[in-house]
C-alpha positions in Angstrom: 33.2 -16.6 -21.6 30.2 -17.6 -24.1 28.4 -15.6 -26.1 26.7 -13.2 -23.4 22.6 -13.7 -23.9 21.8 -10.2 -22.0 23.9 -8.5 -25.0 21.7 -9.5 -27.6 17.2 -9.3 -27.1 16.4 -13.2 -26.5 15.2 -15.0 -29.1 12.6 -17.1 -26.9 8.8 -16.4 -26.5 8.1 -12.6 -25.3 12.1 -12.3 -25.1 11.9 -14.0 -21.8 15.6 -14.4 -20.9 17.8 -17.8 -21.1 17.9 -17.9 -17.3 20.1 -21.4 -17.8 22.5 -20.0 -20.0 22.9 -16.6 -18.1 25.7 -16.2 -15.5 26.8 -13.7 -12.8 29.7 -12.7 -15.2 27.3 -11.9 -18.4 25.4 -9.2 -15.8 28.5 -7.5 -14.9 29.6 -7.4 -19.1 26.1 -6.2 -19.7 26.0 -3.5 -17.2 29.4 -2.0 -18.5 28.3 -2.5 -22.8 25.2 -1.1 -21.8 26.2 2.1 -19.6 28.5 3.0 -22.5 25.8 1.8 -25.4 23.2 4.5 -23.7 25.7 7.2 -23.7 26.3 7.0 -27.2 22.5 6.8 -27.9 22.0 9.8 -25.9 24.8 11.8 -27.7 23.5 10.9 -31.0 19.8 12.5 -29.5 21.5 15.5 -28.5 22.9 15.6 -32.2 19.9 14.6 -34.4 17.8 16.7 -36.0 15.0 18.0 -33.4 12.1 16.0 -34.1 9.6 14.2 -31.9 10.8 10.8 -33.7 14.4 12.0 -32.8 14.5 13.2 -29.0 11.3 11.2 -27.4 11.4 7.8 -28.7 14.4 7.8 -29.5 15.2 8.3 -25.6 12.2 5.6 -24.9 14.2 3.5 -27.4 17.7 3.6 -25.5 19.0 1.8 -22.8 18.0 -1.4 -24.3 21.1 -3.7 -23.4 21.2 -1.7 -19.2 17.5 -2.8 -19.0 18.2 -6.5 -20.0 20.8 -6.8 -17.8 19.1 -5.2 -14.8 15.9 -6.7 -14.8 17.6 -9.9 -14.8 20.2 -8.9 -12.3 18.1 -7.3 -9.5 15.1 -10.0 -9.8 17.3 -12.6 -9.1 19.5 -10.0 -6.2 15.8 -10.4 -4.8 15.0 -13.8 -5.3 18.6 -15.5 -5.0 20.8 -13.2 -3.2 24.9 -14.2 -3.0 27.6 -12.6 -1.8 28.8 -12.5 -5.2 25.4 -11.2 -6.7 25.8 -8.3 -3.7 29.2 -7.6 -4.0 28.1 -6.7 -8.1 25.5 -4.7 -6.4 27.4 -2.8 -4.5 29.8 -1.8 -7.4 27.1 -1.3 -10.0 24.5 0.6 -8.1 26.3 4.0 -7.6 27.0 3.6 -11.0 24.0 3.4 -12.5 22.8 6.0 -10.1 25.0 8.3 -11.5 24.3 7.3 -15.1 21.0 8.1 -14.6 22.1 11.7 -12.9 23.8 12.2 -16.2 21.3 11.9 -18.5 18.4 13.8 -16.5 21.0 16.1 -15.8 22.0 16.9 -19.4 21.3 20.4 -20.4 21.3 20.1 -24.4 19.3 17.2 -23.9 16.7 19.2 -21.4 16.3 22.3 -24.2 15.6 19.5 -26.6 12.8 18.0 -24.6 11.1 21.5 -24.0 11.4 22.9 -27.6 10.5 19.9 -29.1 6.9 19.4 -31.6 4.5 17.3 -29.9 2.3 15.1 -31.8 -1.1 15.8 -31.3 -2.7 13.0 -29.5 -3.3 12.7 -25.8 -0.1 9.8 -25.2 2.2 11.6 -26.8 1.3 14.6 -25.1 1.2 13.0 -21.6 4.7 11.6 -22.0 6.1 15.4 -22.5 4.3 16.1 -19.8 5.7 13.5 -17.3 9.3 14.0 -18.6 9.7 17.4 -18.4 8.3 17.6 -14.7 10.9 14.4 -13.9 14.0 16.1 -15.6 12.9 19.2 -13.3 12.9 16.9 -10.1 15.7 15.6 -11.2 18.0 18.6 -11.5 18.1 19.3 -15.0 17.5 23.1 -13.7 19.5 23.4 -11.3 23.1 25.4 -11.5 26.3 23.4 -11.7 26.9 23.2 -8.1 23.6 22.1 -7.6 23.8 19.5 -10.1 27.0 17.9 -8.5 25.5 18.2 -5.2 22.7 16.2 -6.2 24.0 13.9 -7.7 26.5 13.1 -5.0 23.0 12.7 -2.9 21.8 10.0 -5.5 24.6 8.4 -5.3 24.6 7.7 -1.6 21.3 7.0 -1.4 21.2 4.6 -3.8 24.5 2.6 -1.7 22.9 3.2 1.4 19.3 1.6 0.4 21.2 -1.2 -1.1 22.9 -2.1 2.2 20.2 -1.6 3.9 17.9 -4.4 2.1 21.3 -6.7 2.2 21.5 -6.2 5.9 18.4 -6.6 6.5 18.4 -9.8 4.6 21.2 -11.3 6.9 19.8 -9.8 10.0 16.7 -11.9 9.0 18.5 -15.2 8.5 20.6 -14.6 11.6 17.5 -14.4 13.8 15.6 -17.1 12.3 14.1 -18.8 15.6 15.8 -22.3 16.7 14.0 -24.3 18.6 15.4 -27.9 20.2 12.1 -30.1 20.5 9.1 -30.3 18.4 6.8 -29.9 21.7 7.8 -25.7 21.2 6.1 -25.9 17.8 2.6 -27.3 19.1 -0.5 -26.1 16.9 1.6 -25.9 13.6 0.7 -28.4 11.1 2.7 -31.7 11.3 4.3 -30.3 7.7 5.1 -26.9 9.1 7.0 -28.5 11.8 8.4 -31.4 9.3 9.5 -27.8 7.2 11.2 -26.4 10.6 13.0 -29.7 11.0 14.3 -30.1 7.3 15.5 -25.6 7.6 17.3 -26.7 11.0 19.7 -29.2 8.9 20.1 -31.3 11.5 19.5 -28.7 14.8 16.5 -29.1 16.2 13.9 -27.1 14.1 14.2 -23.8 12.6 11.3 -20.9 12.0 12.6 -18.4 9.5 11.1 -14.8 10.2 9.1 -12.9 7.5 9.0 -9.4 7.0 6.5 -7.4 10.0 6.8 -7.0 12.8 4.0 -9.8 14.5 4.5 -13.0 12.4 2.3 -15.6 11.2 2.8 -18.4 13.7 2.1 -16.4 16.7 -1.4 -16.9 15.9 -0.6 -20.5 15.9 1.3 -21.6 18.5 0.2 -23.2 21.8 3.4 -22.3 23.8 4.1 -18.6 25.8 7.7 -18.8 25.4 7.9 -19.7 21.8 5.6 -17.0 20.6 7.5 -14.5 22.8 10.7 -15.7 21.2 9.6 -14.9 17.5 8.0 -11.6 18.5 10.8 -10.4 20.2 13.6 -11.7 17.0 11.6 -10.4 14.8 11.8 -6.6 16.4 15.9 -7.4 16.8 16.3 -6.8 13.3 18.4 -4.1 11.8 19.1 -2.4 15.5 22.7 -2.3 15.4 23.0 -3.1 11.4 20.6 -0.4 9.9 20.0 2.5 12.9 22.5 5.1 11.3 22.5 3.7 7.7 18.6 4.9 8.1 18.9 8.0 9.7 21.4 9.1 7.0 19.0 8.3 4.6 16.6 10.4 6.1 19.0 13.3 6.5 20.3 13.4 2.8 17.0 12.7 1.7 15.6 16.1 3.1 19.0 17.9 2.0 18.0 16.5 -1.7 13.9 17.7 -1.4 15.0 21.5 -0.2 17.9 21.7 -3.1 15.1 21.1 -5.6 12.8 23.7 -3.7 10.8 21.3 -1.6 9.9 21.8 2.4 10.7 18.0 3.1 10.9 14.8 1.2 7.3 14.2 1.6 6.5 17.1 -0.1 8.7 16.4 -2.8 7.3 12.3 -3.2 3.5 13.3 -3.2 3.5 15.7 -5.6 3.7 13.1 -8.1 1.0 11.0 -6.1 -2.4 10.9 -6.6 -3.0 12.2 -3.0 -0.9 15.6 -4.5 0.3 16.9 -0.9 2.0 15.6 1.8 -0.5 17.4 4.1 -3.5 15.3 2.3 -1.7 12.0 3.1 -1.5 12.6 6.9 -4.8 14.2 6.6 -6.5 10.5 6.1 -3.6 9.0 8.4 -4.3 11.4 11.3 -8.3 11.4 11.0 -8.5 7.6 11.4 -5.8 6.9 13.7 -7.7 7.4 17.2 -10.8 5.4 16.1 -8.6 2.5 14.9 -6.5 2.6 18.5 -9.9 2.7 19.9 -11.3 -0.6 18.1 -7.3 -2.2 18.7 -8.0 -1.5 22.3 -11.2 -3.0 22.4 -9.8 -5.8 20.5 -7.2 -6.4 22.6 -9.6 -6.5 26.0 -11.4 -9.5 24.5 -8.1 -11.3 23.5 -7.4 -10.9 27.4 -10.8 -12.1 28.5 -10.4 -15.3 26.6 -6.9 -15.6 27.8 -7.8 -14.8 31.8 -5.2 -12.3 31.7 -3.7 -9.5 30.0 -2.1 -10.5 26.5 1.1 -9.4 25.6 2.3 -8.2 21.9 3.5 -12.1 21.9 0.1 -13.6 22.9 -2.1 -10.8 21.2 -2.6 -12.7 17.6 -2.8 -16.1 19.2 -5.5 -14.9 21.6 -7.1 -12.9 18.7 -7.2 -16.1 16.6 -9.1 -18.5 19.6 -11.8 -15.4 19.2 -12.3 -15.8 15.9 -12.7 -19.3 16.0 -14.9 -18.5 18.8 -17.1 -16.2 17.2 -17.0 -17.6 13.8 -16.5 -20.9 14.1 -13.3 -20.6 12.3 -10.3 -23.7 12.6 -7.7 -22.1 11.0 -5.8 -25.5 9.9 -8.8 -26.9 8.7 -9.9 -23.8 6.6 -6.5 -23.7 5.0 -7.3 -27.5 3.8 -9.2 -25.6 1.4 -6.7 -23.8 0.1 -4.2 -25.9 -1.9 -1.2 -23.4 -3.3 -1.9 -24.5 -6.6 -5.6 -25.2 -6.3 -6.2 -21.5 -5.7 -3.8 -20.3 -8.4 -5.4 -22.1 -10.7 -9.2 -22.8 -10.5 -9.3 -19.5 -8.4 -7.0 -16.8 -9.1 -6.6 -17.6 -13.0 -10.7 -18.4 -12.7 -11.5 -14.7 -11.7 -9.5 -13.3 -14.6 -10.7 -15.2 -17.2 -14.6 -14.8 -15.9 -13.8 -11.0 -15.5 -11.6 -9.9 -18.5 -11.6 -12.9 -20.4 -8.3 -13.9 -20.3 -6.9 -17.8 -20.0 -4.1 -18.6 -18.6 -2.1 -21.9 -20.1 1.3 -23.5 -18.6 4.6 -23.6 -21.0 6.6 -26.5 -19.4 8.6 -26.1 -22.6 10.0 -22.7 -20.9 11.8 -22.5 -18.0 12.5 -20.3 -14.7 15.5 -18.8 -12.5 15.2 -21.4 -10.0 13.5 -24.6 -9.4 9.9 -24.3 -8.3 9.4 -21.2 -10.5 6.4 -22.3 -13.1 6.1 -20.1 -16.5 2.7 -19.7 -17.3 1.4 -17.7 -21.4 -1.4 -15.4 -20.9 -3.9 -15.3 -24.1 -6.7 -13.4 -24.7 -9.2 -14.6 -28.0 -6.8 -17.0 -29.1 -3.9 -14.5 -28.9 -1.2 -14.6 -26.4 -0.4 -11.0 -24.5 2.2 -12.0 -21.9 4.2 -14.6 -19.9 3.8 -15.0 -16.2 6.2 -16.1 -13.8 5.1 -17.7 -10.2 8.1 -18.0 -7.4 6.3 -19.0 -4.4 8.8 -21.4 -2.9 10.6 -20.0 0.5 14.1 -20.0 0.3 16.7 -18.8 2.9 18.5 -17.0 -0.1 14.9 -14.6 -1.0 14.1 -11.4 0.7 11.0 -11.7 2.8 7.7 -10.3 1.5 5.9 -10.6 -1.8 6.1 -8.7 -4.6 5.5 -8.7 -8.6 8.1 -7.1 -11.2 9.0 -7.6 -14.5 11.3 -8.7 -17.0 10.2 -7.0 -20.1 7.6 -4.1 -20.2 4.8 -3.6 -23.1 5.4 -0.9 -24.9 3.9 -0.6 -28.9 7.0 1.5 -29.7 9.1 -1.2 -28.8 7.1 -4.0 -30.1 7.1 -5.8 -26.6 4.8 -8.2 -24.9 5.0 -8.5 -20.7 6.8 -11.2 -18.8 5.6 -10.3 -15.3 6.6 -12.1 -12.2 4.8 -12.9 -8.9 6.9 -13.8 -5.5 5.8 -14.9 -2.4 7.5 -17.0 0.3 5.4 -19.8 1.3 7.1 -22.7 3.5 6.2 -25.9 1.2 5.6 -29.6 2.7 9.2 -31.6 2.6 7.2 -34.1 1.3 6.4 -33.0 -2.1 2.8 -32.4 -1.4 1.0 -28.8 -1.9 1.4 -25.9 0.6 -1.7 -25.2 2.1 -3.1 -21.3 2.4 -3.6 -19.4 5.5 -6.4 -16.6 4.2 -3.4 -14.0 4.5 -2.1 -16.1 1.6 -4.9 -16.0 -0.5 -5.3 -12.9 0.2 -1.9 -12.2 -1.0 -1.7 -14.5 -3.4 -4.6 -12.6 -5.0 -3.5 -8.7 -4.4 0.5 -10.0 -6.3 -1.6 -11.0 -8.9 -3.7 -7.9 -9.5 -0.3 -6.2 -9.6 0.5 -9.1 -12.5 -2.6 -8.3 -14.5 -1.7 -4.3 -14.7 1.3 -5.1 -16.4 0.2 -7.9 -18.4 -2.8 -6.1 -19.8 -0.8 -2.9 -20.5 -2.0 -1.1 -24.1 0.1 1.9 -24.6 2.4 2.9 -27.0 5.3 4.1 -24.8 7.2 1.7 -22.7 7.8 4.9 -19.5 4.1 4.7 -19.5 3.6 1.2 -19.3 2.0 -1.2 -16.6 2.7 -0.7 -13.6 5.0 2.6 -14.1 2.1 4.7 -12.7 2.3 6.5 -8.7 2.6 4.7 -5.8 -0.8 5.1 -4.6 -2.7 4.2 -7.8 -0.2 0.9 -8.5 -2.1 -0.5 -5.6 -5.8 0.1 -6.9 -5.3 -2.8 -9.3 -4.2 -5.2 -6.5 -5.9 -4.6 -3.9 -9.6 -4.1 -5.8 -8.1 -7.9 -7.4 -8.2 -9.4 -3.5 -12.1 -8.7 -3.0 -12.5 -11.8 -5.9 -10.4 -14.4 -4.1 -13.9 -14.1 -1.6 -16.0 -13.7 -4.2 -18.8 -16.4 -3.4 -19.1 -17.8 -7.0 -14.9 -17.9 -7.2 -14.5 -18.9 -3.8 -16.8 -21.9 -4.0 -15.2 -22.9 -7.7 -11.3 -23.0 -6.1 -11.9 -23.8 -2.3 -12.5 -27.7 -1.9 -11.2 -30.1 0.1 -7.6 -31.0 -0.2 -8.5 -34.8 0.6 -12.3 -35.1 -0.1 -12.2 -32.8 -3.1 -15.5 -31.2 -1.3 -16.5 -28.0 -2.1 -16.6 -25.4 0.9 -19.8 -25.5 2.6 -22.3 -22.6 2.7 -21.8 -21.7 6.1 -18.2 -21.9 6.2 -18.2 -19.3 3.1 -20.5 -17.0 4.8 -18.0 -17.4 7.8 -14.9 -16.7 6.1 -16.3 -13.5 4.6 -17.8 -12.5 7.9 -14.7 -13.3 9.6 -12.8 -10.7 7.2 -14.2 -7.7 9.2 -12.8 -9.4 12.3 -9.6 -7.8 13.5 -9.9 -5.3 11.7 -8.9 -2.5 14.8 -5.5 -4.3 15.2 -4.7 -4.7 11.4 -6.1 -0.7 11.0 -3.4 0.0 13.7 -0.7 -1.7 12.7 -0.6 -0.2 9.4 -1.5 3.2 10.1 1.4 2.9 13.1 3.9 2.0 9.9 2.5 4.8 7.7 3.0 7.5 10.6 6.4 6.1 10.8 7.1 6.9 7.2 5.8 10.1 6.8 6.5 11.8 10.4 10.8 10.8 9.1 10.0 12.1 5.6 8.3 15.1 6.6 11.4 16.2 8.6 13.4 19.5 7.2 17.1 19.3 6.5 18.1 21.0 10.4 15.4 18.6 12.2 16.7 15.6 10.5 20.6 16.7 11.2 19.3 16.8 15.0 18.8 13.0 15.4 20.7 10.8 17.2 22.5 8.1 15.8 21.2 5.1 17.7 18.0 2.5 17.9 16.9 4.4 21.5 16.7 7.4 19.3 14.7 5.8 16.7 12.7 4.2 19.2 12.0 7.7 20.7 11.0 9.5 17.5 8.7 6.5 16.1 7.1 6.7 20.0 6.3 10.3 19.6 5.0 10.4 15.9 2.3 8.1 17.2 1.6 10.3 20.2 1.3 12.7 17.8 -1.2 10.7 15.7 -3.4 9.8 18.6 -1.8 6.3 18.1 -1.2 4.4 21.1 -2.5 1.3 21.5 -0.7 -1.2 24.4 0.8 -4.1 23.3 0.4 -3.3 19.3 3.6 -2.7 17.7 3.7 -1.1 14.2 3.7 -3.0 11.2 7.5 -2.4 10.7 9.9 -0.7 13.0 12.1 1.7 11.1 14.7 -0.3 11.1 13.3 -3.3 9.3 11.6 -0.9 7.4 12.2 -2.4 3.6 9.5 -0.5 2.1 10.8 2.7 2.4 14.2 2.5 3.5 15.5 -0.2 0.9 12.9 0.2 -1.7 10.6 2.5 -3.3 7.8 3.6 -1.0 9.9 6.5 1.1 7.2 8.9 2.0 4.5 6.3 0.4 3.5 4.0 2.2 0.5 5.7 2.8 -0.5 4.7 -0.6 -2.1 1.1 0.5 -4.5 2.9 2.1 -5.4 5.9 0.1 -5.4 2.7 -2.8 -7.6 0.9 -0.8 -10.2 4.0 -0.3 -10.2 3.5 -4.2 -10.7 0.3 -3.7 -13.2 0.1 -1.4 -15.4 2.2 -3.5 -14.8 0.7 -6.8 -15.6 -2.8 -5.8 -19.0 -1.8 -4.4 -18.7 -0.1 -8.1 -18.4 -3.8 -9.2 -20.9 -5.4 -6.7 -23.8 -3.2 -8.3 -23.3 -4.2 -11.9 -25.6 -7.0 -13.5 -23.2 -8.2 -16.1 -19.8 -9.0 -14.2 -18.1 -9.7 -17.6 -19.4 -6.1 -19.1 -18.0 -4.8 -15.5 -14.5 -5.7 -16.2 -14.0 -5.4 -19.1 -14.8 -1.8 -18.1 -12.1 -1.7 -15.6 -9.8 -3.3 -17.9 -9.8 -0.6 -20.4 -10.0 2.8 -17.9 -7.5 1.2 -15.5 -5.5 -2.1 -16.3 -4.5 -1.1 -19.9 -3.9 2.8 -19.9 -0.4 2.4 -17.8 0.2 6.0 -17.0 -1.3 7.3 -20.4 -4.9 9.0 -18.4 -4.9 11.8 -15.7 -5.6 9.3 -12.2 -8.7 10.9 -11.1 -10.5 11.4 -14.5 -9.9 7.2 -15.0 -11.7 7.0 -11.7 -14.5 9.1 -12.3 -15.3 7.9 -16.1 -15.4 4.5 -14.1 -17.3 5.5 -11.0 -19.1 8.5 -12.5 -17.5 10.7 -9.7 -14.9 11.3 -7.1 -14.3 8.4 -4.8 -15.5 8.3 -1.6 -14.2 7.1 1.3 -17.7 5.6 3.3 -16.9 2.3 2.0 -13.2 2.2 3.2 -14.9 2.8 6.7 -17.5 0.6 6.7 -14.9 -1.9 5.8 -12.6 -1.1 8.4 -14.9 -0.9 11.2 -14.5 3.4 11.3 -17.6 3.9 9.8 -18.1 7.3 12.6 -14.4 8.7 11.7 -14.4 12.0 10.4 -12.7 11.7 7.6 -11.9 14.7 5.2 
């Protein structure tokens, strides 16, 4: 084998890695050198004299060679997945789950921590803070038998969310909709079906599902029976593959929450959250979920009086979508002529961040990607460059569904780094070379991945665990979703939105249309989300005997997801939640267990701050504002202070109603 490049920090720009001259077999080397290389550098802590310099950095500074190689390995297990790339993560996983037991687990290491001299300035002090509480959640207090036990419990977890996401992955190429005649795929585009045919290789034409439940091209197409057959794949997934990998997870998950003195899971997540309690998470859930079913209903009764008959779960979006048009004189296909993939990338999304925080944004052909299609973009800011940006927006069969930013190197003073960020996305692109053309979900998308970009790229802290994006669930969305309100901006939207073949700029009334027409729907996309949410906290807010009473098959799950939305005042015929437990990725085969919540308690923030925004007279002096309260303090300010120096007070949630359409909830 070669010299292995993840051994050694890359000598390219920002340390971005050598993706061509980095294989499968240098990951696996790394993740062994690197297991054993922290080890050592966490003895030699535990043996050094007990200084600040000694223990905390020098902790910050380890791991160096594990974090090279994981980055690269798990953002291409997401990107590219192999049977060879999850075979390594099936080995390495419960490995580096238990590495990471080891050290939060390590007593000597613990006293350390708690004795040692903190420096006095508010960073430093803020760091000790968050460490101590996550060696304490983490079982650094706990007795020997409670260690083992728990780590045992990370260990499982950490295989069983893996397999989860891989079969999940297959489960959503097995399903992938085939259809034999083009006449099936009637109002797609002629390159959405010219896409179809080119996926079938050679068998009639083939639809690839994304991640929810009700998917894009049911609002699309003309045909009954080929909507019906996407909808009804689509909720196939992970039934017989996923139904007792999930429920375990859910069982060992409340087992791990009451060993470390917790009621449930929940309790145990949103502590760390900036909603605090489990109890004010279902609190904002529970109070708007009957006045969203009530607008989804209401909703759903004008679908079926366009349609002459009742619509289905199939029809619903389709039926939904001839409304809109109705109402707003809205073509869908002809909007999205607007939106060029790389027309609103670049003289839209790249526009608003250099007209808000100054920031330009410059391609480096002379650097290249994991894959083809994947552009590297520098990020400068007065001359200087901060960061490197890396856009994968190319479908491919091998890349988990969603879209999603992560990094390859964090910015962190101590470590003298700079960001390399990357934003994915799945978009379908033309076979014939030409560029994708956005639906406003994909704007909209496109926009929120790239707020999520910007929090890491214009991270200023000193300490790389406080960095970015390393901040709670329901604050890493405030960023990215308060960055989606630009992308309908009036002055952005007119400089990015012209015509793909007249190179005319949007008209007046077709602006004001497109931001009126955002409001619409807004009872079935309230529903659908808060449906999800339920879903996630009604399994994580089970107790260890409640959880070990489940059955063990999809009818089961079906049941209990039924009755949390009874529960909720959630019923709404025909609407289907976001995502069905068992195609749940979020929080069964990522992070967002007991969080996914967060989107809208983010969005509240949201909501509030951008009317923040809308009131100022000098846009510029406005973000550069936000830049330096919220994009470039990481995890370095208390959450709710950094909102209030911005705001002047507490949020409120009167704008996240009026947006919504739930302007007379009662909302505490």
């Amino acid at each position: 084998m070669t010299v292995n490049p993840l051994l050694q920090t890359s000598d390219l720009p920002y340390e971005l890695p050598a993706f061509a001259d980095i294989t499968l077999e240098h990951a696996v080397e790394a993740f062994e050198v690197g297991l054993a290389e922290q080890r050592e550098e966490i003895a030699a802590i535990v043996a050094a004299d007990p200084t600040w310099e000694n223990v905390v950095e020098a902790l910050e500074k380890s791991g160096r060679t594990l974090e090279r190689a994981s980055a690269w390995f798990f953002n291409l297990q997401g990107t590219d997945s192999t049977d060879e790339m999850d075979a390594v993560a099936a080995d390495i996983v419960p490995k580096l789950s238990a590495h990471s037991d080891a050290i939060y687990q390590n007593a000597a290491l613990y006293q350390l921590l708690a004795d040692v001299v903190v420096p006095d300035d508010a960073e430093s002090q803020r760091l000790h803070e968050l460490l101590l509480r996550r060696f304490t959640r983490r079982g650094a207090a706990l007795d020997e038998a409670g260690k083992q036990r728990l780590a045992e419990i990370n260990q499982r977890l950490s295989v069983l969310s893996e397999e989860f996401g891989r079969s999940l992955l297959a489960d959503t190429k097995r399903l992938a909709v085939r259809f034999s005649n083009a006449e099936q795929l009637a109002g797609l585009s002629e390159s959405r079906i010219e896409s179809a045919q080119a996926d079938a290789d050679g068998d009639g034409y083939l639809l690839p599902l994304e991640l929810p439940t009700v998917q894009a091209d049911q609002a699309l197409l003309t045909d009954p029976a080929s909507r019906a057959a996407l909808y009804e794949a689509s909720q196939q997934r992970g039934d017989t593959s996923n139904a007792a990998n999930l429920l375990e997870q859910v069982q060992l998950r409340a087992e791990r929450a009451r060993l470390l003195g917790f009621d449930t899971h929940a309790d145990y997540v949103i502590a760390e959250e900036t909603a605090g309690t489990a109890q004010a998470a279902r609190d904002l859930l529970f109070d708007l979920a009957p006045a969203a079913a009530a607008n989804a209903d209401a909703e759903r009764k004008l679908a079926s009086e366009l349609a002459g008959e009742p619509v289905t779960g199939a029809d619903w979006p389709y039926w939904q979508a001839k409304v809109r048009e109705r109402d707003f004189s809205l073509d869908d296909e002809e909007l999205s002529r607007y939106f060029p993939l790389r027309q609103v990338l670049e003289k839209g999304v790249f526009f608003a961040a250099e007209r808000l925080y100054g920031i330009t944004v410059v391609k480096r052909d002379d650097l290249q990607g994991y894959a083809d299609g994947v552009d590297v973009w520098e990020v400068n800011d007065g001359g200087e460059g901060i960061g490197l940006l890396l856009t994968d927006y190319r479908s491919r069969p091998s890349k988990r569904g969603g879209a999603w930013m992560s990094s390859f190197v964090d910015q962190s003073e101590l470590l003298g780094t700079k960001p390399v960020v990357v934003n994915v996305m799945s978009i379908t692109h033309p076979t014939d070379g030409s560029e994708p053309l956005l639906t406003i979900d994909q704007v909209t998308t496109l926009f929120h991945e790239f707020g999520h970009a910007l929090h890491g790229l214009l991270s200023k802290v000193r300490y790389p665990t406080l960095s970015g994006t390393n901040v709670p669930r329901d604050w890493v969305e405030f960023p990215s979703q308060i960055n989606e309100n630009w992308g309908f901006d009036p002055e952005v939207l007119r400089h990015y939105a012209h015509h793909v073949d007249t190179g005319e700029v949007i008209p007046d009334e077709l602006v004001e249309a497109v931001i009126a027409a955002r409001q619409f729907g807004q009872g079935f996309a309230t529903s659908e989300y808060l449906a999800a949410a339920i879903i996630d906290l009604a399994w994580h807010s089970l107790t260890p005997s409640e959880a070990a009473t489940m059955g063990d098959t999809a009818d089961s799950i079906s049941d209990f997801e039924q009755r949390a939305l009874e529960d909720a005042g959630l019923v709404v015929d025909e609407l289907a939640p976001r995502y069905r437990s068992t195609y749940f990725n979020h929080i069964f085969g990522g992070g967002y267990s007991a969080g996914y919540y967060s989107y809208l308690w983010a969005e509240a923030l949201d909501a509030d701050g951008f009317d923040w925004f809308s009131a100022q007279p000098d846009v510029r002096a406005a973000g550069e504002a936000f830049r330096d309260l919220i994009l470039s303090r990481g995890a370095t300010l208390d959450y709710g202070d950094a909102f209030r120096q911005l705001r002047g007070r507490d949020k409120d949630v009167a704008p996240l109603l009026r947006r919504r359409g739930l302007a007379g909830s009662d909302v505490r």
